[in-house]
C-alpha positions as a Markdown table, in Angstrom:
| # | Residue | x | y | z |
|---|---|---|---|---|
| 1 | Unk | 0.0 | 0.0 | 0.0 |
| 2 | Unk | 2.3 | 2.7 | 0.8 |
| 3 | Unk | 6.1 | 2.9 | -1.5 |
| 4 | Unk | 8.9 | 4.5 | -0.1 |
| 5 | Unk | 11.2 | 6.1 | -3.2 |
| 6 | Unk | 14.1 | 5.9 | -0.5 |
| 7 | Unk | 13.9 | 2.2 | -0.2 |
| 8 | Unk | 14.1 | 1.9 | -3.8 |
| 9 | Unk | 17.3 | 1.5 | -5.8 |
| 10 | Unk | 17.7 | 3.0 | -9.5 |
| 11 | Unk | 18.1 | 0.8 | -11.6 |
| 12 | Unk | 21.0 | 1.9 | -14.4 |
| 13 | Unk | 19.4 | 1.6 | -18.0 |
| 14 | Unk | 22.7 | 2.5 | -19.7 |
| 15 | Unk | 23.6 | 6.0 | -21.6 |
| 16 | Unk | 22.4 | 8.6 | -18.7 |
| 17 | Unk | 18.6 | 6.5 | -17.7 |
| 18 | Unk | 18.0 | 5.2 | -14.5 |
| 19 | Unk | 14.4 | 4.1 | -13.4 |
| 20 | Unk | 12.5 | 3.5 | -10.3 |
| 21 | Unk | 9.7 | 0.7 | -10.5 |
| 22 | Unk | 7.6 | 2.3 | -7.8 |
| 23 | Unk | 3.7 | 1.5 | -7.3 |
| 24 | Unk | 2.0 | -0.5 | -9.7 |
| 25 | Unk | -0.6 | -3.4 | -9.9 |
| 26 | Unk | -1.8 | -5.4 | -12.4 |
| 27 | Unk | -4.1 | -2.7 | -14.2 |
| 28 | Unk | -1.2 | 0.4 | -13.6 |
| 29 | Unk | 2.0 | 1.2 | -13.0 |
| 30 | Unk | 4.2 | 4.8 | -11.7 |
| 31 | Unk | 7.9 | 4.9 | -12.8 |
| 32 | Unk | 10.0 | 7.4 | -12.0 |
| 33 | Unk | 13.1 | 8.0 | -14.9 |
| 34 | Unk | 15.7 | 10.2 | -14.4 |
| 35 | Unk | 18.0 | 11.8 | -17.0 |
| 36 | Unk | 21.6 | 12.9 | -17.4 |
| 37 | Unk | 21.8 | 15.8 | -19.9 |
| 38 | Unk | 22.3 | 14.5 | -23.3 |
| 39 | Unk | 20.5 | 11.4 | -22.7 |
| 40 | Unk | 18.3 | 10.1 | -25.2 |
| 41 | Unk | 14.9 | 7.9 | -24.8 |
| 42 | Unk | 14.6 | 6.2 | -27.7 |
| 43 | Unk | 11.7 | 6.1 | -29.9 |
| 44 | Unk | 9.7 | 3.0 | -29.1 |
| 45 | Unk | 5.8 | 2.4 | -29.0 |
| 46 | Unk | 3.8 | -0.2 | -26.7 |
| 47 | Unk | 0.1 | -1.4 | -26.1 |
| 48 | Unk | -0.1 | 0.9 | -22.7 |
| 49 | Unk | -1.5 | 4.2 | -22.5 |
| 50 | Unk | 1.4 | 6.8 | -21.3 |
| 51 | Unk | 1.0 | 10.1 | -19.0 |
| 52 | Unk | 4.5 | 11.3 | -18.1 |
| 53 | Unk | 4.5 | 14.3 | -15.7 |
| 54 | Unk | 7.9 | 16.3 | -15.9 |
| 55 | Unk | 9.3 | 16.6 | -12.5 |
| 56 | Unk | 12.8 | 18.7 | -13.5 |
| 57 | Unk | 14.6 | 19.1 | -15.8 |
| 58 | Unk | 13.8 | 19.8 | -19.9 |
| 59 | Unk | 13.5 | 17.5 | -22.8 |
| 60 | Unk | 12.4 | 17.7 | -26.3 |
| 61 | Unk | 9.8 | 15.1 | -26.5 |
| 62 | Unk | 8.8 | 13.4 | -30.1 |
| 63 | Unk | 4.9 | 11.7 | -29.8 |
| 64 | Unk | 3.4 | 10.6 | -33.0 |
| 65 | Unk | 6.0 | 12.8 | -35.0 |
| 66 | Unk | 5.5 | 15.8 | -33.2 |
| 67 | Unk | 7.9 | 17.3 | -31.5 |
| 68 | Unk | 7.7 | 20.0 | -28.5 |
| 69 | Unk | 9.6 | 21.2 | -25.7 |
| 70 | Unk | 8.9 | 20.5 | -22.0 |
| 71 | Unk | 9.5 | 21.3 | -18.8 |
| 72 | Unk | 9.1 | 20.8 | -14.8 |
| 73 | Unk | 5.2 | 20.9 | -14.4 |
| 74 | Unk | 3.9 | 20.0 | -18.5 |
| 75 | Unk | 2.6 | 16.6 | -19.0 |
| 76 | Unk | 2.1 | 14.6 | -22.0 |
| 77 | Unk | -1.0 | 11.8 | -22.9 |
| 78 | Unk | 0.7 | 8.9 | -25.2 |
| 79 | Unk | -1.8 | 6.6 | -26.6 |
| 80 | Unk | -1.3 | 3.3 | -27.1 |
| 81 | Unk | 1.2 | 2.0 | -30.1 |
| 82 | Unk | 2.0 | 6.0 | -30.9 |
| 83 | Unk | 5.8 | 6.1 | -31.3 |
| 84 | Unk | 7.2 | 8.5 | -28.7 |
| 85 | Unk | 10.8 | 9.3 | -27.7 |
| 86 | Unk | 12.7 | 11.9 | -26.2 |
| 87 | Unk | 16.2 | 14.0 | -25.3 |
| 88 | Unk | 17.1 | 15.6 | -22.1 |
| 89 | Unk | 18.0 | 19.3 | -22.8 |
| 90 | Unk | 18.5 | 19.2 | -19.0 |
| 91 | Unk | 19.4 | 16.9 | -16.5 |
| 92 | Unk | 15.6 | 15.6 | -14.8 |
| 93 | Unk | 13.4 | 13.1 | -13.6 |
| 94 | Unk | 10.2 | 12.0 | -15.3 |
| 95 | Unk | 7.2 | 10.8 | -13.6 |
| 96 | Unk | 5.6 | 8.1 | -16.2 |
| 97 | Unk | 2.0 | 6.2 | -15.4 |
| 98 | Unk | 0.9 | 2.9 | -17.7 |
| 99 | Unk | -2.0 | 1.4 | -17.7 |
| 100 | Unk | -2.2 | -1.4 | -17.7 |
| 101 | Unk | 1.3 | -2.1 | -16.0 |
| 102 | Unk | 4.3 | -3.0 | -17.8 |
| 103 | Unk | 4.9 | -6.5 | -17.0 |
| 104 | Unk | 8.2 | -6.1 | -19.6 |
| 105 | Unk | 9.4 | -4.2 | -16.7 |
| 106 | Unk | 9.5 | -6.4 | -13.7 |
């Protein structure tokens, strides 16, 4: 019921990403991302509706081939299978929801 981020380790993606799994069940998931400057999220799709909430930082986010720039306090919807990628302008932390969960994660 209750997740403590300071019991959780990052776990090191590779190339300036580290994640957090933090709550989640079988119908959604929070993950917490953070981003080295430079660093680059590649552009992927998946079946899971995406809301990322920008906690620092800036990045230049692609969805659907549209590409914007965002900072702490803008959020972005991703529907499902709509390619979506990104590159951090400056070092932050991203705040992304799923549902349903990312089982690809655990």
């Amino acid at each position: 019921m209750f997740i403590y981020n300071q019991n959780i380790e990052l776990e090191d993606l590779g190339e300036g990403v580290k994640r957090k799994i933090l709550a989640h069940s079988e119908n959604m998931m929070t993950v917490e991302v953070h981003f080295d400057e430079g660093a680059i999220g590649a552009m992927h799709s998946h079946p899971h509706e995406q809301i990322t909430y920008v906690l620092s930082g800036e990045f230049e986010f692609t969805i659907g081939g549209e590409s914007k720039i965002v900072k702490a306090g803008d959020t972005m919807y991703k529907k499902p299978d709509v390619v979506h990628g990104c590159t951090c302008l400056k070092a932050g932390v991203l705040l992304d929801n799923f549902t349903p969960m990312r089982k690809d994660f655990l």
